[in-house]
C-alpha positions as CSV (number, residue, x, y, z in Angstrom):
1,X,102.4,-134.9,46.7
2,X,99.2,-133.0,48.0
3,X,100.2,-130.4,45.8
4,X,100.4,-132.1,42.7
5,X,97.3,-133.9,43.1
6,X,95.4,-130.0,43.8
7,X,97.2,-129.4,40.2
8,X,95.6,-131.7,38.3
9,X,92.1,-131.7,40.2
10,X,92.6,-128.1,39.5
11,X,93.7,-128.5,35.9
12,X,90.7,-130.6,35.2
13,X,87.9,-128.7,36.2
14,X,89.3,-126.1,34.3
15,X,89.0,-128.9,31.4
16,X,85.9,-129.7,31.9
17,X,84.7,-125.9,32.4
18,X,86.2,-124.3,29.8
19,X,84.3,-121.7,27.5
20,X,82.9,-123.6,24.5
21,X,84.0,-121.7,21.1
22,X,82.2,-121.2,18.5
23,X,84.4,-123.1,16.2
24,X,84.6,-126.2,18.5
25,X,80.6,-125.7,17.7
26,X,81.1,-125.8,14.1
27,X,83.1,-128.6,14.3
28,X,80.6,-130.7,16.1
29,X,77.4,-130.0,13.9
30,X,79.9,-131.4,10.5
31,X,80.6,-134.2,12.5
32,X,77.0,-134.9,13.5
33,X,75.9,-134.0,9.9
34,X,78.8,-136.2,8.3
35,X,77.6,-139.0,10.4
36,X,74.3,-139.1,9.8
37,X,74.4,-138.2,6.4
38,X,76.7,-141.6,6.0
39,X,75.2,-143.7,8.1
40,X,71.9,-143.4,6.8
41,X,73.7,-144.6,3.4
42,X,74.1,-147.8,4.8
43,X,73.1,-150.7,2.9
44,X,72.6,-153.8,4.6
45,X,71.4,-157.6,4.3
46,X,70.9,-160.3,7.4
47,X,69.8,-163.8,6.9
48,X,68.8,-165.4,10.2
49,X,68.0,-169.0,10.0
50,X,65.1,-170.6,12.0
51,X,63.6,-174.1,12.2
52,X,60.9,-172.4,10.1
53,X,63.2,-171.1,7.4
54,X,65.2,-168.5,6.8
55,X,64.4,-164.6,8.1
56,X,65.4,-161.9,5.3
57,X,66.2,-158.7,7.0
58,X,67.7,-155.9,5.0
59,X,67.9,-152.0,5.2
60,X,68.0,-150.3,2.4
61,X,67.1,-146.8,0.7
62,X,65.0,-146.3,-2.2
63,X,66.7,-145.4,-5.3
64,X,68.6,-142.5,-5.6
65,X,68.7,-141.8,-2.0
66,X,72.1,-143.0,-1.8
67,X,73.5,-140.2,-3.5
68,X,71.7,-137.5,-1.9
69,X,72.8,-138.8,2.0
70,X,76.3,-139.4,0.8
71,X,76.6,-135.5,-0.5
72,X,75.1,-134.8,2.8
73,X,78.0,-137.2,4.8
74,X,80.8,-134.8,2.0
75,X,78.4,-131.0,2.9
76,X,79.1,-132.3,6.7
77,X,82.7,-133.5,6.6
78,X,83.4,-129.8,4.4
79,X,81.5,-127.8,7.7
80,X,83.9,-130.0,10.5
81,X,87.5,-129.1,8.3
82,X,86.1,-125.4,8.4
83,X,85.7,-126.0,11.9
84,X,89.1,-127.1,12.4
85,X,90.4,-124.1,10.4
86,X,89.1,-121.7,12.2
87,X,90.2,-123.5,15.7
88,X,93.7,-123.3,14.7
89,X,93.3,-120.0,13.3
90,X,91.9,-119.0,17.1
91,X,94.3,-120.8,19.0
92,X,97.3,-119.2,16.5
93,X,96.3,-115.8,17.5
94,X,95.6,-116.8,21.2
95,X,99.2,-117.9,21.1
96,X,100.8,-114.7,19.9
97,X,98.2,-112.6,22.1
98,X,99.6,-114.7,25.5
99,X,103.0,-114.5,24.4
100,X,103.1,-110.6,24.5
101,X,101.5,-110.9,28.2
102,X,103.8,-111.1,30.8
103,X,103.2,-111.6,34.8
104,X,106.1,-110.0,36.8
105,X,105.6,-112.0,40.7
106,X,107.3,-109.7,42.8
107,X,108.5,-111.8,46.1
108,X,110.5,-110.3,48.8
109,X,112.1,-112.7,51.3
110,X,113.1,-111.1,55.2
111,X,111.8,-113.7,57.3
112,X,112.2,-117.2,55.8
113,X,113.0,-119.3,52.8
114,X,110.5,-119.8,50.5
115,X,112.5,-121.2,47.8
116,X,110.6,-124.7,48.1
117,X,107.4,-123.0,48.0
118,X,108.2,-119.9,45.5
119,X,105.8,-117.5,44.9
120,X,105.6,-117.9,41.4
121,X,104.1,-121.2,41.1
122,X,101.4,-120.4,43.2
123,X,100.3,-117.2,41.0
124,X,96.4,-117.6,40.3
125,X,95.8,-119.6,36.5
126,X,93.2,-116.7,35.9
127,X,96.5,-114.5,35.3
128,X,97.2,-114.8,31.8
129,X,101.4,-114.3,30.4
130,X,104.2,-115.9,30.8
131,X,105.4,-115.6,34.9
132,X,108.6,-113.5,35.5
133,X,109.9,-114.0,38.8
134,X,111.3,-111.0,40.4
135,X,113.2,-111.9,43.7
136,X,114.2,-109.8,46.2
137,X,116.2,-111.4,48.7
138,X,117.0,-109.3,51.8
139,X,117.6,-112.2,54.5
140,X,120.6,-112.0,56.6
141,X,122.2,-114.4,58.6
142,X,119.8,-114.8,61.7
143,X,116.7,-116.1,60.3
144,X,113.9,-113.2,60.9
145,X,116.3,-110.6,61.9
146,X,117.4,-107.6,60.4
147,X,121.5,-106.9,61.3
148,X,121.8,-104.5,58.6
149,X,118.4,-102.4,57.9
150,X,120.1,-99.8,56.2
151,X,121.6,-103.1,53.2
152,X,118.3,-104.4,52.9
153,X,116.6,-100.9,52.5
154,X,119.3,-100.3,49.7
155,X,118.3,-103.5,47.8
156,X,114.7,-102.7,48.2
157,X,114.8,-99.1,46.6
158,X,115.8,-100.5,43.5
159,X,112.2,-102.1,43.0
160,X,110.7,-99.5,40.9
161,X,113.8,-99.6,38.7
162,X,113.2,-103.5,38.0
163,X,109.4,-102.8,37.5
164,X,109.8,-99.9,34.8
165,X,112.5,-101.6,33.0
166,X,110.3,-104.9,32.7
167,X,107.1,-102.4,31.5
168,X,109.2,-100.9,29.1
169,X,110.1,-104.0,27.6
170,X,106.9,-105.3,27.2
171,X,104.5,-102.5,27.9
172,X,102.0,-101.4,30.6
173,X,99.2,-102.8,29.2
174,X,101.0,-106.4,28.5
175,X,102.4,-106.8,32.1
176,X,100.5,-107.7,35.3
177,X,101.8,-107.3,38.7
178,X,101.6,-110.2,41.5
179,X,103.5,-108.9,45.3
180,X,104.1,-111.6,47.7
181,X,106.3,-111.0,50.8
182,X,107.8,-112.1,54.1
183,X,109.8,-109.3,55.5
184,X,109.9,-106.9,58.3
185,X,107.0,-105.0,58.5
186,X,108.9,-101.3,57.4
187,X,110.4,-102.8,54.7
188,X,106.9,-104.6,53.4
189,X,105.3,-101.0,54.1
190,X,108.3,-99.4,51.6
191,X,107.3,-101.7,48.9
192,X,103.9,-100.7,48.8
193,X,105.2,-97.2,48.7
194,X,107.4,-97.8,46.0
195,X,105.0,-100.0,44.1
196,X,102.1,-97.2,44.8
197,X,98.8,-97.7,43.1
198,X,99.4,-96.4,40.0
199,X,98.7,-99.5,38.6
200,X,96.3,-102.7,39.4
201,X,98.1,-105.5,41.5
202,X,97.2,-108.9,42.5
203,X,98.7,-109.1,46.6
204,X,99.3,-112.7,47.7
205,X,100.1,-113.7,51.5
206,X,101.4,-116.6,53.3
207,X,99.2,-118.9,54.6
208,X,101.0,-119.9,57.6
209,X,99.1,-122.6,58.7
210,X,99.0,-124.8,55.3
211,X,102.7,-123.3,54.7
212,X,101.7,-122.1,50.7
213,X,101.2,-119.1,48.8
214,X,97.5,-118.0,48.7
215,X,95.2,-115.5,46.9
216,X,92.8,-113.5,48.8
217,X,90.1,-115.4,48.5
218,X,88.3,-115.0,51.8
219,X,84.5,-113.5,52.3
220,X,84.3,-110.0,54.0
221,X,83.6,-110.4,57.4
222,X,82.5,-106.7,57.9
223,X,84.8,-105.7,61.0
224,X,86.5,-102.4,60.4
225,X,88.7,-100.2,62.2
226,X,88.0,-98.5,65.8
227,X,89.7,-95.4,65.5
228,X,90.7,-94.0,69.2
229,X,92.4,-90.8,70.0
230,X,92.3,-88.2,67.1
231,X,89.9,-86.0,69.4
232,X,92.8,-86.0,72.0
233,X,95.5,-84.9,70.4
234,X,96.9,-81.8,71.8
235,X,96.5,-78.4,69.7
236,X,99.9,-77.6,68.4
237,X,101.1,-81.2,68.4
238,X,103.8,-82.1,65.2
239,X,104.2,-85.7,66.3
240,X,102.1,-88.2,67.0
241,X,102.2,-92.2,67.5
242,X,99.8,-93.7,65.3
243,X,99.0,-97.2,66.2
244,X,97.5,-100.1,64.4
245,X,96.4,-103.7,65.7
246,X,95.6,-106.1,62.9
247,X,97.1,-109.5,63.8
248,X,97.8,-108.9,67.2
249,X,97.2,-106.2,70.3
250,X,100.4,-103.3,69.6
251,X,102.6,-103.6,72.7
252,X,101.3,-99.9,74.1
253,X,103.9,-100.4,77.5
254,X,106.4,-100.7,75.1
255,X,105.0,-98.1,72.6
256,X,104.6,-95.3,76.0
257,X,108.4,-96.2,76.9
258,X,110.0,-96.0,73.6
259,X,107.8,-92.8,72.1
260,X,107.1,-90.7,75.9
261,X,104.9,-87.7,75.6
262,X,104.1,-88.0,72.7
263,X,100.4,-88.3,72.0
264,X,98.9,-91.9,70.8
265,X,95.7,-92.5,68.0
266,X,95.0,-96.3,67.4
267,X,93.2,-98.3,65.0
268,X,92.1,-101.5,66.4
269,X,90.4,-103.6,64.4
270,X,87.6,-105.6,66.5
271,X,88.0,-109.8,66.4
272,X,91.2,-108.9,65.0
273,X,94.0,-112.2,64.6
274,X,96.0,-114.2,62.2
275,X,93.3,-114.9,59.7
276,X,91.3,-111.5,59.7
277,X,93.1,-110.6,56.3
278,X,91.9,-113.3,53.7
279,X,89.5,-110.5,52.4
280,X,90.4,-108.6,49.6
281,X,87.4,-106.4,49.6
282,X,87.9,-105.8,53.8
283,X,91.7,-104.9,53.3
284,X,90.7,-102.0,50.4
285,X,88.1,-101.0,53.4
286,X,90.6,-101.0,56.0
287,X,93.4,-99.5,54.0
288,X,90.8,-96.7,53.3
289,X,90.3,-95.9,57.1
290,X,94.0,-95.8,57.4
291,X,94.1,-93.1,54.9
292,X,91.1,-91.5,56.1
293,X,92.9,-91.1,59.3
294,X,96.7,-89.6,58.3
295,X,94.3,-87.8,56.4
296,X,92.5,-86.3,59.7
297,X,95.9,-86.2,60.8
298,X,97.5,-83.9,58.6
299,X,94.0,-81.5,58.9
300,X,95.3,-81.1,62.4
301,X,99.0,-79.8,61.1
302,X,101.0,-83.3,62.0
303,X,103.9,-83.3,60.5
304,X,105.5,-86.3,61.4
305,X,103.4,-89.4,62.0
306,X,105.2,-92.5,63.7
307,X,103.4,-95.4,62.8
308,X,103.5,-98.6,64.7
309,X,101.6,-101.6,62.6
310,X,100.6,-105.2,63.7
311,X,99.4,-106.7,60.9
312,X,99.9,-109.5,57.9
313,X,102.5,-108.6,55.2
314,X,99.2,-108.2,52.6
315,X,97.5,-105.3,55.0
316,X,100.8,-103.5,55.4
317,X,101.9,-103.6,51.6
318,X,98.1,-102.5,50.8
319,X,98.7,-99.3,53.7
320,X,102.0,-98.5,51.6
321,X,100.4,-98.2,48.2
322,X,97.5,-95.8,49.6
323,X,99.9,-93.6,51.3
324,X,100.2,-90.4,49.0
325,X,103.7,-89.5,48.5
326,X,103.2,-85.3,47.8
327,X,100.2,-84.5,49.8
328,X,100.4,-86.7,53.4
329,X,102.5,-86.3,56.7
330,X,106.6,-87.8,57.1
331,X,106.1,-91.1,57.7
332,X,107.9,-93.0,59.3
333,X,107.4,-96.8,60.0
334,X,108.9,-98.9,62.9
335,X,110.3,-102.0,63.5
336,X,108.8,-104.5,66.5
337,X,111.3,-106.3,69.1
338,X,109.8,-108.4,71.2
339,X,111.7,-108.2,74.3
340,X,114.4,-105.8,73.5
341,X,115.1,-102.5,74.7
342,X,114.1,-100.2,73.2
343,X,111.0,-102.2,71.6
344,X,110.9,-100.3,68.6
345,X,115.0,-100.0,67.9
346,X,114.6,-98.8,64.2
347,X,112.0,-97.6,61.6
348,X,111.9,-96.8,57.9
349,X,111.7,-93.1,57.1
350,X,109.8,-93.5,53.7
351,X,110.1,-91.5,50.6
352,X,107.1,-88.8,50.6
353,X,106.4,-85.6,51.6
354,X,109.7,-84.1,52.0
355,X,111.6,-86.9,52.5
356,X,113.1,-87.5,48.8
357,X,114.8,-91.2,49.9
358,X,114.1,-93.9,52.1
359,X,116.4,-94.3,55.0
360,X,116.5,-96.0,57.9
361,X,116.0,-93.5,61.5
362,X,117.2,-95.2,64.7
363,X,116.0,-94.5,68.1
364,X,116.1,-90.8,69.3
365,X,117.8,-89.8,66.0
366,X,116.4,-86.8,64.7
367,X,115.0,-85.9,61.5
């Protein structure tokens, strides 16, 4: 219900703010003309009777004047039908221009069902195009576990397949992109990998608290990234743990225990929590210190950067899509626990660098 009634207060403003066109303009200075050139045509007599006699009012024009108003009223009523002509003209080629645009919502279930709520109908009206839902459903029969990485990793890859064949159809410039999802942190990280940045995207994220789909609307807060440890990595060192905190503290006992000697750089983002993402502007600043840092990183000759993440499924798609595929460190991303042994049982080796596929790398397998 509370949705419906935020539809139409929405739908109304929109009404009642809508860009005025010009022949909506035309049309209302014929009508204004039309009616004043036939109202002041009028001809009119009222007799009011009084104790004293009878009061004679009457309007009328002198002579002639009847025929000028009244091809006044015709000159006005001619303007407004233009008007309307060109309005339907407008809105005919408005109509074939939206019907060529296309929105393709991308939403990737792992966690929950969202089918009530589905991304789709939650896709910002300033999108113009018909919406194209594109689910990807990788949810398994525990709700918010994972008992087959390596099947869910296998439906994922065929994203950019689904993607092309939609831009093909319809081409680049027709289609926008919309990416909503609720999965395991690895396998939101692929996406943004696969999706890349090669192309503008609108990132929606789950408002957990009203239980809807939601833009990122919020104001920039200014808090950025500490980084920690670069200057202490060890010369010579080919792995390292890189750590980030967005929504939470990482779990650095578990972190030492499942990845020993190996050395540990964190981003810890300061007054951090659950609704520190709503920024779009402060996610393109964080995702830029991440990259600044693999960046530092692979200056130092790491070759295989482990990366831990804490953080809302928006900030972890946006990581993915900066993350260079040809120029940047193996990557590979890991999969959080809580309570289990090892911690981190499972991560996503994800395809750049030399890694051609994804796949999924489980604790103490090699490379």
């Amino acid at each position: 219900m509370k949705q419906t009634v935020d539809y139409v207060i929405r739908k109304c403003f929109d009404f009642l703010t809508r860009p005025r066109s010009a022949a909506l303009q035309v049309m209302r200075a014929g009508l204004g003309i039309a009616v004043l050139g036939f109202a002041s045509g009028w001809v009119f007599r009222i007799v009011v009777p009084t104790t004293r006699g009878n009061v004679d009012v009457s309007v009328s024009n002198a002579p002639g004047a009847e025929v000028f108003l009244h091809c006044v009223g015709v000159f006005g009523l001619i303007i407004f039908t233009l008007g309307v002509a060109w309005a339907a003209v407008d809105q005919l080629l408005e109509h074939r221009r939206l019907s060529r645009k296309r929105v393709l919502v991308i939403e990737v279930r792992g966690l929950r069902d969202t089918s009530d709520t589905p991304l789709a109908a939650a896709v910002p009206t300033a999108l113009e195009g018909q919406r194209d839902p594109l689910l990807i459903d990788l949810r398994q029969p525990r709700d918010g576990k994972l008992l087959d990485p390596e099947a869910a990793v296998a439906n994922l890859i065929s994203l950019p397949r689904e993607v092309q064949r939609r831009r093909d159809g319809h081409g680049r410039d027709n289609l926008s992109l919309v990416y909503g999802g609720l999965a395991p942190v690895p396998l939101n990280f692929l996406s943004g990998v696969l999706l890349d940045d090669e192309q503008a995207m609108v990132v929606m994220d789950w408002d957990r608290h009203r239980e809807v789909w939601r833009s990122l609307d919020g104001t920039d807060d200014g808090n950025r990234f500490d980084v920690r440890g670069i200057e202490q990595i060890p010369e010579g060192a080919t792995d390292v743990i890189l750590a980030v905190s967005v929504s939470y503290e990482v779990d650095r006992p578990a972190i030492a225990t499942t990845f020993p000697h190996l050395p540990l750089v964190e981003l810890c983002l300061a007054q951090g929590g659950t609704d520190a993402h709503w920024s779009a502007e402060k996610q393109r600043a964080l995702a830029r210190q991440f990259l600044d840092t693999v960046i530092a990183l692979s200056n130092r000759h790491v070759r295989v950067i482990h990366l831990v993440l804490a953080a809302q499924s928006s900030v972890v798609v946006q990581f993915g899509r900066r993350y260079d595929k040809r120029n940047l460190p193996t990557l590979i991303v890991y999969q959080y626990e809580r309570g289990q042994r090892p911690a981190y049982p499972w991560g996503v080796q994800v395809p750049v660098a030399s890694s051609a596929e994804a796949r999924i790398i489980w604790h103490g397998q090699r490379l």
